[in-house]
PDB file of N, CA, C and O in Angstrom:
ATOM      1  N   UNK A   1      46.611 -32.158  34.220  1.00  0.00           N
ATOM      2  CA  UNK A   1      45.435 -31.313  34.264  1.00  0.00           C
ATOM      3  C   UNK A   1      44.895 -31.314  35.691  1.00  0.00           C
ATOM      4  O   UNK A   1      44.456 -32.318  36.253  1.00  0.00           O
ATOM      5  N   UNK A   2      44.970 -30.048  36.245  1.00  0.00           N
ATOM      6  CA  UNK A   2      44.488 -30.012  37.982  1.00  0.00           C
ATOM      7  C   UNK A   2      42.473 -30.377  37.955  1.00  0.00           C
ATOM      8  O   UNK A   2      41.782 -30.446  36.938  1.00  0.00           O
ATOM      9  N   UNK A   3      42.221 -30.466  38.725  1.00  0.00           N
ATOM     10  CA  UNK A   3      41.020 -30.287  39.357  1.00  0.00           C
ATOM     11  C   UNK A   3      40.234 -29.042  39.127  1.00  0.00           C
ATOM     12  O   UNK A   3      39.029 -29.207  38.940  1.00  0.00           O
ATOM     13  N   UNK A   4      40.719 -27.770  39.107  1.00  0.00           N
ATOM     14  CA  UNK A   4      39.991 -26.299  38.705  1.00  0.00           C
ATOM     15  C   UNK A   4      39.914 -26.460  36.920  1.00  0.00           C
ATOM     16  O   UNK A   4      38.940 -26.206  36.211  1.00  0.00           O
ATOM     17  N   UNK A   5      41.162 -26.923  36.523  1.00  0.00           N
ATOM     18  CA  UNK A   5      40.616 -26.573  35.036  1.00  0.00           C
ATOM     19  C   UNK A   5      39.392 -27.545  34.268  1.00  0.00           C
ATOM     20  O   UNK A   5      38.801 -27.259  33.227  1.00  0.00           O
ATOM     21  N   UNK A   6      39.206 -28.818  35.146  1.00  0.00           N
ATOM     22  CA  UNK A   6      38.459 -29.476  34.474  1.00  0.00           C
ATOM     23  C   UNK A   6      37.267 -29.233  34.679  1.00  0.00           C
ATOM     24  O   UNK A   6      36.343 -29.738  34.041  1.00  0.00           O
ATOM     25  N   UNK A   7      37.118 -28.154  35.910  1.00  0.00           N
ATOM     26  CA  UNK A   7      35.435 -27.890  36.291  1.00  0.00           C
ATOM     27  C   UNK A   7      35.095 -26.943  35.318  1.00  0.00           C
ATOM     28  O   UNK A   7      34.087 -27.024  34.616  1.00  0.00           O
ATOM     29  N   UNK A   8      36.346 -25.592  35.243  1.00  0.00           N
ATOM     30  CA  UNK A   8      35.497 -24.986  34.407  1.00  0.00           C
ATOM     31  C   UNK A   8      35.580 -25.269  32.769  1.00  0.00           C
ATOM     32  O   UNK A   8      35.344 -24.375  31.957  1.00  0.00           O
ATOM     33  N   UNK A   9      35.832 -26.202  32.504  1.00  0.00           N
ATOM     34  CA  UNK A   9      35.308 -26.556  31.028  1.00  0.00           C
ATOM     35  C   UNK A   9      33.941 -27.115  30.670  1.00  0.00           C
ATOM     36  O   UNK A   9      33.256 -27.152  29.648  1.00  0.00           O
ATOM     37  N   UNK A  10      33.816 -27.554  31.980  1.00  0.00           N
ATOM     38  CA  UNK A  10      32.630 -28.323  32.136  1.00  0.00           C
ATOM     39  C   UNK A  10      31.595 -27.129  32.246  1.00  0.00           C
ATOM     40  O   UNK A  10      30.548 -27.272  31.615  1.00  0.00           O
ATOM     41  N   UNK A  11      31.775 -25.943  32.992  1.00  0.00           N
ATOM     42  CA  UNK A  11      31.252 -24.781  33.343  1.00  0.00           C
ATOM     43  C   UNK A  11      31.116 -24.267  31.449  1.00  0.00           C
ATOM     44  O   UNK A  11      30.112 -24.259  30.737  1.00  0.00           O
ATOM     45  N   UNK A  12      32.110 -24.008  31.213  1.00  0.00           N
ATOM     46  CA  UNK A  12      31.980 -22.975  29.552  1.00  0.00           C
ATOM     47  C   UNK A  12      31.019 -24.125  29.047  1.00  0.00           C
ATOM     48  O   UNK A  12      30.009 -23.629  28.546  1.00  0.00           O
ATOM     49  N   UNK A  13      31.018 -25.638  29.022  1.00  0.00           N
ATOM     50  CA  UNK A  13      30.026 -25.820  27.912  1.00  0.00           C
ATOM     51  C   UNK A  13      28.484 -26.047  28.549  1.00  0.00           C
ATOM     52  O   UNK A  13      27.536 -26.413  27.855  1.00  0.00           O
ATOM     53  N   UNK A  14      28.400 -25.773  29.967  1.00  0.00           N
ATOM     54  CA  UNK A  14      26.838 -25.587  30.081  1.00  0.00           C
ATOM     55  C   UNK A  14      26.414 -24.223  30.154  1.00  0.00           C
ATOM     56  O   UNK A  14      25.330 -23.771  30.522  1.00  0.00           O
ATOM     57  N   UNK A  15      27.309 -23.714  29.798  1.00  0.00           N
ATOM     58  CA  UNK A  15      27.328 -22.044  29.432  1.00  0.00           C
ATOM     59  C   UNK A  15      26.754 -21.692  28.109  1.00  0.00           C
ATOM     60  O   UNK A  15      25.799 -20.948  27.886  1.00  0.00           O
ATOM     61  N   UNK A  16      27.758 -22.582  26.969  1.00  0.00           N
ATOM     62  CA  UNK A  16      27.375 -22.830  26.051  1.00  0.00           C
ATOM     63  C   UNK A  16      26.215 -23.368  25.108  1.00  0.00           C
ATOM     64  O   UNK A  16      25.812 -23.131  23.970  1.00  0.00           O
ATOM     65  N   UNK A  17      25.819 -24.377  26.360  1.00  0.00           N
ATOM     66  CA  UNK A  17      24.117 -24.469  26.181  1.00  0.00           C
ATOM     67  C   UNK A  17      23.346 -24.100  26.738  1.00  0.00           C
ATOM     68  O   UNK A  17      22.397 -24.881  26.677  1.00  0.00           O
ATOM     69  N   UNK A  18      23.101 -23.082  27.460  1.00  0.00           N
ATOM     70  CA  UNK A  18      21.960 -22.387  27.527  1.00  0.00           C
ATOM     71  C   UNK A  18      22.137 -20.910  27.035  1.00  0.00           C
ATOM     72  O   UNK A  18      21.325 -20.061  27.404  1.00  0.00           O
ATOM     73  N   UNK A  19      23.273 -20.554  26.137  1.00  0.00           N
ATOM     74  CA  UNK A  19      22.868 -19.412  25.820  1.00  0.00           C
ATOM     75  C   UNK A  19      22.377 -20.144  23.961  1.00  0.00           C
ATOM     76  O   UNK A  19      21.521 -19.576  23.282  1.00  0.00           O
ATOM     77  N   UNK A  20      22.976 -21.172  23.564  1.00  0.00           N
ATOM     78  CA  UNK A  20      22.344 -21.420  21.957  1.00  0.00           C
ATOM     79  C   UNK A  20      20.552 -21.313  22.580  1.00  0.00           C
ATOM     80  O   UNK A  20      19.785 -20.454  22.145  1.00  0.00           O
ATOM     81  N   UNK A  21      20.134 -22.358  23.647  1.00  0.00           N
ATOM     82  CA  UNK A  21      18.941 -22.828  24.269  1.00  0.00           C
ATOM     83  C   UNK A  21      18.029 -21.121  24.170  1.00  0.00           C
ATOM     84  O   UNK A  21      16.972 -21.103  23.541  1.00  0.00           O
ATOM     85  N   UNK A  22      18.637 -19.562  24.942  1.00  0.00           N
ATOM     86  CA  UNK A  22      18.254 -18.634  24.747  1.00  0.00           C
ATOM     87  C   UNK A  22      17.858 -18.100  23.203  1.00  0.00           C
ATOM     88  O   UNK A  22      16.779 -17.783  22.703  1.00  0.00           O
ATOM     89  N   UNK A  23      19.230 -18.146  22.677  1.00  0.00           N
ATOM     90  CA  UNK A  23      18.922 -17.732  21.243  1.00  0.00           C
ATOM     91  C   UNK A  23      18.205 -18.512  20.583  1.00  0.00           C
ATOM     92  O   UNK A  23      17.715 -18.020  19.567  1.00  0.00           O
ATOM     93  N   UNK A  24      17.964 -19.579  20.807  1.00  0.00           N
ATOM     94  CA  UNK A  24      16.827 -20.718  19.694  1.00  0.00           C
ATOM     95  C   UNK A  24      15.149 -20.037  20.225  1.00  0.00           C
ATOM     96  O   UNK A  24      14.210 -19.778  19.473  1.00  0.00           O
ATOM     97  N   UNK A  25      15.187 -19.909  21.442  1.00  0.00           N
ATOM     98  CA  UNK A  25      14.067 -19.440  22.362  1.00  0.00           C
ATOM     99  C   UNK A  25      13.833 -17.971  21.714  1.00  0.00           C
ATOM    100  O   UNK A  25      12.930 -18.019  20.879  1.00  0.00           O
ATOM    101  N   UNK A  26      14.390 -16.696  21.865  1.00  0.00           N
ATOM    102  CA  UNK A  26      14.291 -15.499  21.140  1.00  0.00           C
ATOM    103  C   UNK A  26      14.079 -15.688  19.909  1.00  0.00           C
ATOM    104  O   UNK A  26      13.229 -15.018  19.323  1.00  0.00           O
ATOM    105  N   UNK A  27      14.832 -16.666  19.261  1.00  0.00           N
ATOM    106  CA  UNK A  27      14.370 -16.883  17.385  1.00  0.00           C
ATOM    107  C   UNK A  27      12.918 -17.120  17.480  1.00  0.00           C
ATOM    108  O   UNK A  27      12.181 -16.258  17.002  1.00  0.00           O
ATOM    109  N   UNK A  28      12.424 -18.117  18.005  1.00  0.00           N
ATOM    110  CA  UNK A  28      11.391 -18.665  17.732  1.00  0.00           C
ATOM    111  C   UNK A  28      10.528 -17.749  18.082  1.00  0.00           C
ATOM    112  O   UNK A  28       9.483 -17.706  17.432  1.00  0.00           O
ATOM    113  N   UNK A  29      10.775 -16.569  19.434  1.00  0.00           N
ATOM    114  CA  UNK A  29       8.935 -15.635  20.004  1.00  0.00           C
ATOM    115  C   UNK A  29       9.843 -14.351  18.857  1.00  0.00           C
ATOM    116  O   UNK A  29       9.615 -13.180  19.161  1.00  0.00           O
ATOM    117  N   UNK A  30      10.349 -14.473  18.211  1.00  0.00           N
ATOM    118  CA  UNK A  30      10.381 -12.906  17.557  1.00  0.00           C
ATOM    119  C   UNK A  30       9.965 -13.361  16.122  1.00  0.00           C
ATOM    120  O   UNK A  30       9.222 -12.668  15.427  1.00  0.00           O
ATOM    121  N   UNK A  31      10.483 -14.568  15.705  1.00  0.00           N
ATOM    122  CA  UNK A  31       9.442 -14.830  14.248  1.00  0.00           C
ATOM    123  C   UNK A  31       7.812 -15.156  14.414  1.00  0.00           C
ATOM    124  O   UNK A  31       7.070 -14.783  13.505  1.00  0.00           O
ATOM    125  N   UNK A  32       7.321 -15.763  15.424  1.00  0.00           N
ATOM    126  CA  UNK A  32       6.492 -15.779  15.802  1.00  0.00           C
ATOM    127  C   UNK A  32       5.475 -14.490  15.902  1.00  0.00           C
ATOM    128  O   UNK A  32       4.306 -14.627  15.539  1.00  0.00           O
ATOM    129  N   UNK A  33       5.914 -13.350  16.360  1.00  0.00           N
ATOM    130  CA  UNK A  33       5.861 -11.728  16.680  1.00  0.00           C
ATOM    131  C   UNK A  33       5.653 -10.928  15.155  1.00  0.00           C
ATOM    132  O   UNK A  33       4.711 -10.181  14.891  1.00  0.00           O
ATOM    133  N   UNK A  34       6.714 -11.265  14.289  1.00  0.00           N
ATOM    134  CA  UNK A  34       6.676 -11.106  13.175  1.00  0.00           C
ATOM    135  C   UNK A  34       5.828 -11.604  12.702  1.00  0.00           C
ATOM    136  O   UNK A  34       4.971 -10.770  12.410  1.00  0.00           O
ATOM    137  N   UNK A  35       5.525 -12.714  12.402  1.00  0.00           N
ATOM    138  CA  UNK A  35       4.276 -13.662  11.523  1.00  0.00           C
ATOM    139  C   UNK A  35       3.115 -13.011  12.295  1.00  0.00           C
ATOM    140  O   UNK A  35       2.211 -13.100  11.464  1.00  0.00           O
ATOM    141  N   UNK A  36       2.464 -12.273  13.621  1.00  0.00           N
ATOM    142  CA  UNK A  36       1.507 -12.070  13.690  1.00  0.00           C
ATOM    143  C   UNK A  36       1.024 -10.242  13.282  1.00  0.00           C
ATOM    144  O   UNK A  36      -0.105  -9.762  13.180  1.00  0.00           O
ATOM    145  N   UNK A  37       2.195  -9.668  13.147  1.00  0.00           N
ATOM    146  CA  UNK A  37       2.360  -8.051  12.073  1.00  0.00           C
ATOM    147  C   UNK A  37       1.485  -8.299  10.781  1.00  0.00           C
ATOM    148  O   UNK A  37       0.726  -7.685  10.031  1.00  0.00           O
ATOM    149  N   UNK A  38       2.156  -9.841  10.999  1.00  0.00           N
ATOM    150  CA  UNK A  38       2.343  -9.811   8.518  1.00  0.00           C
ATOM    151  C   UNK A  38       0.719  -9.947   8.926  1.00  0.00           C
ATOM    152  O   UNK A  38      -0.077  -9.026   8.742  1.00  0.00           O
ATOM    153  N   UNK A  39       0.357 -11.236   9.507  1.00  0.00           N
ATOM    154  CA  UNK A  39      -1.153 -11.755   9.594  1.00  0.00           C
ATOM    155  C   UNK A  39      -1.714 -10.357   9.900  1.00  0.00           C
ATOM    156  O   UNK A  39      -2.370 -10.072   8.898  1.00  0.00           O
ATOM    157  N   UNK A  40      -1.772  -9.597  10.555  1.00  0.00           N
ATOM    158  CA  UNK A  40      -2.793  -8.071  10.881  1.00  0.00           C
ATOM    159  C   UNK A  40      -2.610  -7.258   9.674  1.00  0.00           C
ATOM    160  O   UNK A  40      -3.477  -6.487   9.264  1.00  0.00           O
ATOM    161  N   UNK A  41      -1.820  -7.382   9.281  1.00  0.00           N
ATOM    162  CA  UNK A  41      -1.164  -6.263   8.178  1.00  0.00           C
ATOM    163  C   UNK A  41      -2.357  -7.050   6.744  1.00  0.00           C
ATOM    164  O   UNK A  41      -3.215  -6.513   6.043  1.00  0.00           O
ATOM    165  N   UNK A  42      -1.935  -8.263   6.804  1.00  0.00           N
ATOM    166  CA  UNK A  42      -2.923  -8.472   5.589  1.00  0.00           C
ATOM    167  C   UNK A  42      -4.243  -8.315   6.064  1.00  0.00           C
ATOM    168  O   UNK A  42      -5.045  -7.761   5.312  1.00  0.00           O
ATOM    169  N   UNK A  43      -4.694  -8.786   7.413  1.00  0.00           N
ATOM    170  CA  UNK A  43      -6.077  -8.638   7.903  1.00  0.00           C
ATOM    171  C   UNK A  43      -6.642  -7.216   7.214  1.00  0.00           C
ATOM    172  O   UNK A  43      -7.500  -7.271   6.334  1.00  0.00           O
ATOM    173  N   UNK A  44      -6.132  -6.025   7.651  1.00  0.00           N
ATOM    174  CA  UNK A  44      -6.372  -4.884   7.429  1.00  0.00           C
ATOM    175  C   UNK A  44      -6.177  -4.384   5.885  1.00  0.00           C
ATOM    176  O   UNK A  44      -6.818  -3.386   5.556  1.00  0.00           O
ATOM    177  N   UNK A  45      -5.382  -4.973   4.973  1.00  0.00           N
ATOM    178  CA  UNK A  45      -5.605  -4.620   4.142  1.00  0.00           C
ATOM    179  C   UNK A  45      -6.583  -5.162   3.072  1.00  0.00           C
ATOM    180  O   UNK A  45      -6.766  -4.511   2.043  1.00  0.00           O
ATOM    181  N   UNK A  46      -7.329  -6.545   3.326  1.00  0.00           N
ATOM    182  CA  UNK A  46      -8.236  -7.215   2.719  1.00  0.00           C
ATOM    183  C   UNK A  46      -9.302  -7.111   3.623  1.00  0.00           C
ATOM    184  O   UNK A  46      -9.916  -8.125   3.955  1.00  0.00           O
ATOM    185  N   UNK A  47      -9.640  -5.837   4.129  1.00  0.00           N
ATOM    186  CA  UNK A  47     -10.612  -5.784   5.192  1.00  0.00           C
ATOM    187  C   UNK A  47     -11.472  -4.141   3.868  1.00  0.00           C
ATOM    188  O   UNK A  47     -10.944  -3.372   3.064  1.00  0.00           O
ATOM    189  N   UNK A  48     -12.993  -4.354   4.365  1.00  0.00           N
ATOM    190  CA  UNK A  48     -14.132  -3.585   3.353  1.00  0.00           C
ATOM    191  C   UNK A  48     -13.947  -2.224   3.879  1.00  0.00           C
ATOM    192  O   UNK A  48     -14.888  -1.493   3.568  1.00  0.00           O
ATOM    193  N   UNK A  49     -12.600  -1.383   4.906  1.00  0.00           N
ATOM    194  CA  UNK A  49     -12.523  -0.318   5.365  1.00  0.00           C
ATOM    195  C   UNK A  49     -12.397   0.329   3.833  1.00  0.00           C
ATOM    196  O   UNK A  49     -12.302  -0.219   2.735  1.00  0.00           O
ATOM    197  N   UNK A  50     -12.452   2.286   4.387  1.00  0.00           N
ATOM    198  CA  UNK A  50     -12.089   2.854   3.313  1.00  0.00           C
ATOM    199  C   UNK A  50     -10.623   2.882   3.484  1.00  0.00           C
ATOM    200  O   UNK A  50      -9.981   2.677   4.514  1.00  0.00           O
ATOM    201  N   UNK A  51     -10.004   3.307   1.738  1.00  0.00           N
ATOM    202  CA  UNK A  51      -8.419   3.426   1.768  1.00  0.00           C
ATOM    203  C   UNK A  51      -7.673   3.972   3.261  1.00  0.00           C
ATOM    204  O   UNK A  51      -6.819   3.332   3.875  1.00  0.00           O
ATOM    205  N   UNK A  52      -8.215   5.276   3.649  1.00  0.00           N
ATOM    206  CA  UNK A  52      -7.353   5.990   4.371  1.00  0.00           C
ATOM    207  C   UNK A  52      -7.737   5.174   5.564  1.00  0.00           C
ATOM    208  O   UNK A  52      -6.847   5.033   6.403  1.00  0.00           O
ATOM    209  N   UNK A  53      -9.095   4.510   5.841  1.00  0.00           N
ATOM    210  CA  UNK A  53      -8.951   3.582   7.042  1.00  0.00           C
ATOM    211  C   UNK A  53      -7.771   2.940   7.061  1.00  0.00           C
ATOM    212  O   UNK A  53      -6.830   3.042   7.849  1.00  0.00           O
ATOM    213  N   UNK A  54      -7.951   2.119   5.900  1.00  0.00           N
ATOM    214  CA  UNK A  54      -6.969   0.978   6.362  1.00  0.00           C
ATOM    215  C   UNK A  54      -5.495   1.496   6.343  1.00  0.00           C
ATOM    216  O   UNK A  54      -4.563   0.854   6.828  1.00  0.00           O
ATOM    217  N   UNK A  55      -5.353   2.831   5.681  1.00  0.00           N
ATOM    218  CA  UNK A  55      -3.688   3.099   6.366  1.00  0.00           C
ATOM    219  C   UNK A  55      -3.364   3.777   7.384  1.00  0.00           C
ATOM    220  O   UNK A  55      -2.212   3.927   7.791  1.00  0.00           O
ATOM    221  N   UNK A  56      -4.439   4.270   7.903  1.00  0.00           N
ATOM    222  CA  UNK A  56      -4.167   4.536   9.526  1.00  0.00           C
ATOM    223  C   UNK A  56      -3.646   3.424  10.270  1.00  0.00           C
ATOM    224  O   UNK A  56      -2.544   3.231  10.784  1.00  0.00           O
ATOM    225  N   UNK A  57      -5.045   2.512  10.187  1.00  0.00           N
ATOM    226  CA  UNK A  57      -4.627   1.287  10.648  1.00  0.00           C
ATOM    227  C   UNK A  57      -3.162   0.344  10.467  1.00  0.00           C
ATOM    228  O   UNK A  57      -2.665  -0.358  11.347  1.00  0.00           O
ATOM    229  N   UNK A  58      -2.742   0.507   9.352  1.00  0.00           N
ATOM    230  CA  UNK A  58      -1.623  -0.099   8.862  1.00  0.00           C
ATOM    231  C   UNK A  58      -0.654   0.640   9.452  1.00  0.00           C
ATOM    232  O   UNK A  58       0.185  -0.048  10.035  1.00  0.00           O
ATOM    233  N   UNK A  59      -0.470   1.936   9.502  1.00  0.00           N
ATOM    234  CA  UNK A  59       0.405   2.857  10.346  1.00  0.00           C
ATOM    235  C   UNK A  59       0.819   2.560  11.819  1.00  0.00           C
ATOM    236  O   UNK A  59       1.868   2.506  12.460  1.00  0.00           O
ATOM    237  N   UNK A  60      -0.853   2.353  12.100  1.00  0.00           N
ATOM    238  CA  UNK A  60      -0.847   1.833  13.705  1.00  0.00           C
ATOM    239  C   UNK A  60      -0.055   0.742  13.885  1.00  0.00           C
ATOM    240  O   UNK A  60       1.016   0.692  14.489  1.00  0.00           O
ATOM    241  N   UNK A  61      -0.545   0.012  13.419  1.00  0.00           N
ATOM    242  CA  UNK A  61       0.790  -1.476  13.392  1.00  0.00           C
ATOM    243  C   UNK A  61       2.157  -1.166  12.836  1.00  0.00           C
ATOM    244  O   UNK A  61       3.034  -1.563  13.602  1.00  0.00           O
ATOM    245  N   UNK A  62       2.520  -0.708  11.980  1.00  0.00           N
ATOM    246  CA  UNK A  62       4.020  -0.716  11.786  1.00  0.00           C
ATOM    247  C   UNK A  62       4.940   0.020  12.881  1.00  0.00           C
ATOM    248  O   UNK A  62       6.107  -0.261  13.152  1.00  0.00           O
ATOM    249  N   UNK A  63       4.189   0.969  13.411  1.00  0.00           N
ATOM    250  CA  UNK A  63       4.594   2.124  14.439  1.00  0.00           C
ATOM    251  C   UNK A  63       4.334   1.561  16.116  1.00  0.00           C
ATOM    252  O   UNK A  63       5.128   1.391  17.041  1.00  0.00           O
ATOM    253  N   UNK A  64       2.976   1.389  16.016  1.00  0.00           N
ATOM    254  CA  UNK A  64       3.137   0.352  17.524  1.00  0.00           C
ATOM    255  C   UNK A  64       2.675  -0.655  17.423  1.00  0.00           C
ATOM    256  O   UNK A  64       1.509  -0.893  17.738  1.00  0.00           O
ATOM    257  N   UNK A  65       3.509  -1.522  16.941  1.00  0.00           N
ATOM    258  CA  UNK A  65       2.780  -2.974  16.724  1.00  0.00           C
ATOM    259  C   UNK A  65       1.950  -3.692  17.577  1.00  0.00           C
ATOM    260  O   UNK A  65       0.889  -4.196  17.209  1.00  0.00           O
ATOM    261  N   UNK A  66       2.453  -3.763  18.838  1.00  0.00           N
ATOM    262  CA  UNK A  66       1.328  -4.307  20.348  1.00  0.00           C
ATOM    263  C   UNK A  66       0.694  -3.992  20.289  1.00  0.00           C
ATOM    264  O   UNK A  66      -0.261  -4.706  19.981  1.00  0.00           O
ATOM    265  N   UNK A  67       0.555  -3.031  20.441  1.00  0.00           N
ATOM    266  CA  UNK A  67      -0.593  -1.600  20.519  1.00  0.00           C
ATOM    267  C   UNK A  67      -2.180  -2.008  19.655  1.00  0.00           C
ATOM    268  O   UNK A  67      -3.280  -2.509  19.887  1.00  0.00           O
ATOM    269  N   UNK A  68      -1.390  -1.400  18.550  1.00  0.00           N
ATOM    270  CA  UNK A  68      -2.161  -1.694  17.288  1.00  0.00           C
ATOM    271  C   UNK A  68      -2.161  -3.046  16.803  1.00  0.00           C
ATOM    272  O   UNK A  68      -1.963  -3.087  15.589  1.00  0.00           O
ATOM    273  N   UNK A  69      -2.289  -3.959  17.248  1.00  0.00           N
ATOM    274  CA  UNK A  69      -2.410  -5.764  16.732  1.00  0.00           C
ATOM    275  C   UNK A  69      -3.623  -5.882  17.692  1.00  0.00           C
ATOM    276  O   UNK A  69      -4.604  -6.544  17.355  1.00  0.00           O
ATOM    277  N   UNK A  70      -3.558  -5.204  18.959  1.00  0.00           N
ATOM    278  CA  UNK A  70      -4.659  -5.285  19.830  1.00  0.00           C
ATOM    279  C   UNK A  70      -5.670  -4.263  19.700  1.00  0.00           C
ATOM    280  O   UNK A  70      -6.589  -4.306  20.518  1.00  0.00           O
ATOM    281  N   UNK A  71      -5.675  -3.486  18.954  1.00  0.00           N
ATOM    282  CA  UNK A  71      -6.667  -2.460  19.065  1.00  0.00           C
ATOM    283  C   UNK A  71      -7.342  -2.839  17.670  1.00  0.00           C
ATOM    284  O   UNK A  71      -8.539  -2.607  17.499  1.00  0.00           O
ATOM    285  N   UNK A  72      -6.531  -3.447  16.640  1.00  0.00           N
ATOM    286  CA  UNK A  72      -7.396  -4.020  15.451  1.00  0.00           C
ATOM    287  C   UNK A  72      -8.194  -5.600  15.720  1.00  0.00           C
ATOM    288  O   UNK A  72      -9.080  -6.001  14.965  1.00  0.00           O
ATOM    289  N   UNK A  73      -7.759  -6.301  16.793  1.00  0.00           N
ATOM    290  CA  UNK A  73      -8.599  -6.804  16.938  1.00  0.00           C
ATOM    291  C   UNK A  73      -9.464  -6.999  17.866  1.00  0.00           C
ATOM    292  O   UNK A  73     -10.065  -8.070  17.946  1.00  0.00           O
ATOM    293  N   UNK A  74      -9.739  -5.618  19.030  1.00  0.00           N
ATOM    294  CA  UNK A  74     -10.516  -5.695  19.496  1.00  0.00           C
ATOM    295  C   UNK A  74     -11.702  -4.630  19.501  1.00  0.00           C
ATOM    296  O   UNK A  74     -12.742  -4.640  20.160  1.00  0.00           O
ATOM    297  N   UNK A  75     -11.160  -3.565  18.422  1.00  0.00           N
ATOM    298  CA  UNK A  75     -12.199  -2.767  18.042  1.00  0.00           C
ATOM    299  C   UNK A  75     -11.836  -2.092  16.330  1.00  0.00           C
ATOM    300  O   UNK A  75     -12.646  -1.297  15.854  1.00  0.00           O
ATOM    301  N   UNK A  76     -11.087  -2.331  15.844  1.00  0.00           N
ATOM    302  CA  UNK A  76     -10.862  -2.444  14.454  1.00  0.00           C
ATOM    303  C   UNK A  76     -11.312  -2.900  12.944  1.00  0.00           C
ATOM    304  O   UNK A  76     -11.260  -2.540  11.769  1.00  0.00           O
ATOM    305  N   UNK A  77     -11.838  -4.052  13.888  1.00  0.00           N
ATOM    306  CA  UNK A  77     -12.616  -4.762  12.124  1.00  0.00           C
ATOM    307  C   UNK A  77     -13.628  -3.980  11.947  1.00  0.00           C
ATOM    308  O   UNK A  77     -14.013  -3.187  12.807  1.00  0.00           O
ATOM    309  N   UNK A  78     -14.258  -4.153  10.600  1.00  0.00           N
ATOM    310  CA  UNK A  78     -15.812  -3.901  10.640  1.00  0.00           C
ATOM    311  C   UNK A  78     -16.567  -4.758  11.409  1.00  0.00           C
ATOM    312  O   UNK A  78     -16.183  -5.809  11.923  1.00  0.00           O
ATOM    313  N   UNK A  79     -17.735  -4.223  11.465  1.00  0.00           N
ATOM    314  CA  UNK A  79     -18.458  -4.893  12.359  1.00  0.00           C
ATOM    315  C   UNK A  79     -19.408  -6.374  11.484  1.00  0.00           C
ATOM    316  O   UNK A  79     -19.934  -7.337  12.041  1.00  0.00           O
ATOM    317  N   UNK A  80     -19.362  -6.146  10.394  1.00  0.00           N
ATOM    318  CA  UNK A  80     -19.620  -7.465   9.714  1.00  0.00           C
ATOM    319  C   UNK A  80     -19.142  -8.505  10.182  1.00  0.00           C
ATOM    320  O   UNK A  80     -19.740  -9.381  10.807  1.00  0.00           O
ATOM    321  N   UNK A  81     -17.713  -8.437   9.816  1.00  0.00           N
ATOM    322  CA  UNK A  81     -16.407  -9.584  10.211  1.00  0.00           C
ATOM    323  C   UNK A  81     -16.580  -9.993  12.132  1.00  0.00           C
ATOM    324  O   UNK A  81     -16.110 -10.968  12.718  1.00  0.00           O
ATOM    325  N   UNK A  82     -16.927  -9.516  12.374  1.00  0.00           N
ATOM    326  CA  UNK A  82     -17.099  -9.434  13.499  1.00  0.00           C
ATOM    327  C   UNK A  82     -18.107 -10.329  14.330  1.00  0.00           C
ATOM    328  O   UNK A  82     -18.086 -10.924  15.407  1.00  0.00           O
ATOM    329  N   UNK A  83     -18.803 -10.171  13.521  1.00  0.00           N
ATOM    330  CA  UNK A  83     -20.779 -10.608  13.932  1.00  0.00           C
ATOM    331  C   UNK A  83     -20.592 -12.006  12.955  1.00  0.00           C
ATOM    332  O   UNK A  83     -20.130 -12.195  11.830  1.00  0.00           O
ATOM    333  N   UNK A  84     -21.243 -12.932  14.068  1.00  0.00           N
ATOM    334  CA  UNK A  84     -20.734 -14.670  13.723  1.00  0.00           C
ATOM    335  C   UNK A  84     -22.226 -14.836  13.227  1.00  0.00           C
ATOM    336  O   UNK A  84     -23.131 -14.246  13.818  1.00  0.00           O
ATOM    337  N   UNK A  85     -22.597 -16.058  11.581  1.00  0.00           N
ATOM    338  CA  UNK A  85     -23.463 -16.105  11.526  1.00  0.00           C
ATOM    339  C   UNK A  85     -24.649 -17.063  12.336  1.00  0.00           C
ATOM    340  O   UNK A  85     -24.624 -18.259  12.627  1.00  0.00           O
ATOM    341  N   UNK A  86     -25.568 -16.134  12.543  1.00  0.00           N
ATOM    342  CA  UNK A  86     -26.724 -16.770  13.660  1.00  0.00           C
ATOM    343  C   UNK A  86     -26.795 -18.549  13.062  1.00  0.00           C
ATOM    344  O   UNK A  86     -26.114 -18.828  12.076  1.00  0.00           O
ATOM    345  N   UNK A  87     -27.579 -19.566  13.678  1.00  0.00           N
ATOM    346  CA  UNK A  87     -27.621 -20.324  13.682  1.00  0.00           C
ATOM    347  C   UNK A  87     -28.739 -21.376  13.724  1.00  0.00           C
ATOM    348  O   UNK A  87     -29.002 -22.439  13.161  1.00  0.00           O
ATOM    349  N   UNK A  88     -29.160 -20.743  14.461  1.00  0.00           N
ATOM    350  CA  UNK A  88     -30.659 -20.943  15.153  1.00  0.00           C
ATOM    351  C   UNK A  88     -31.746 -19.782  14.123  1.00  0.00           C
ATOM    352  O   UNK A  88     -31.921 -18.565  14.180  1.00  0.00           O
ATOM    353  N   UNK A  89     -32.293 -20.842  13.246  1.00  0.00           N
ATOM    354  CA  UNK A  89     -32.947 -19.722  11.810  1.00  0.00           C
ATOM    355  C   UNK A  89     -34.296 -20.950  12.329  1.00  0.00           C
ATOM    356  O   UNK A  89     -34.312 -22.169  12.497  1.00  0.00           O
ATOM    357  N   UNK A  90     -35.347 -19.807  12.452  1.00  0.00           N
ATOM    358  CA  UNK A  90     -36.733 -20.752  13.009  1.00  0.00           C
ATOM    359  C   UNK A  90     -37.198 -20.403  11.403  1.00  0.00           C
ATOM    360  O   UNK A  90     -38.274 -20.814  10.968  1.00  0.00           O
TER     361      UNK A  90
END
């Protein structure tokens, strides 16, 4: 066995670990990505909007999910859900 073939074996298996290292990395931010759809998706549908609110809204997210994950929670809820209760009661 020469000298070139033993480098690159050594080469294919740190090859080999960093592309599992990639794919474990992509698994984890795309279920992650997913779990925060499902979480908005139920937000909006156990939310006091009317029907056709909440399937706009629901539209918005299935269609542009970024988009719409950020636009429901930064101007989307009702404004109840929204408003933290006071604290300071004289």
């Amino acid at each position: 066995m020469s000298y070139l073939d033993n480098n690159s074996h050594l080469i294919a298996i740190s090859d080999t670990a960093t592309t599992l290292a990639g794919i474990l990395f992509w698994t984890v931010l795309m279920a992650a990505y997913l779990a925060l759809i499902l979480f908005t998706l139920r937000k909006i549908i156990h939310s006091s909007l009317s029907t056709p609110a909440r399937t706009r809204w629901a539209w918005l997210v299935v269609l542009a999910p970024l988009l719409g994950i950020v636009l429901w929670f930064l101007a989307g809820r009702p404004a109840a859900a929204r408003q933290r209760p006071s604290t300071d009661q004289a």
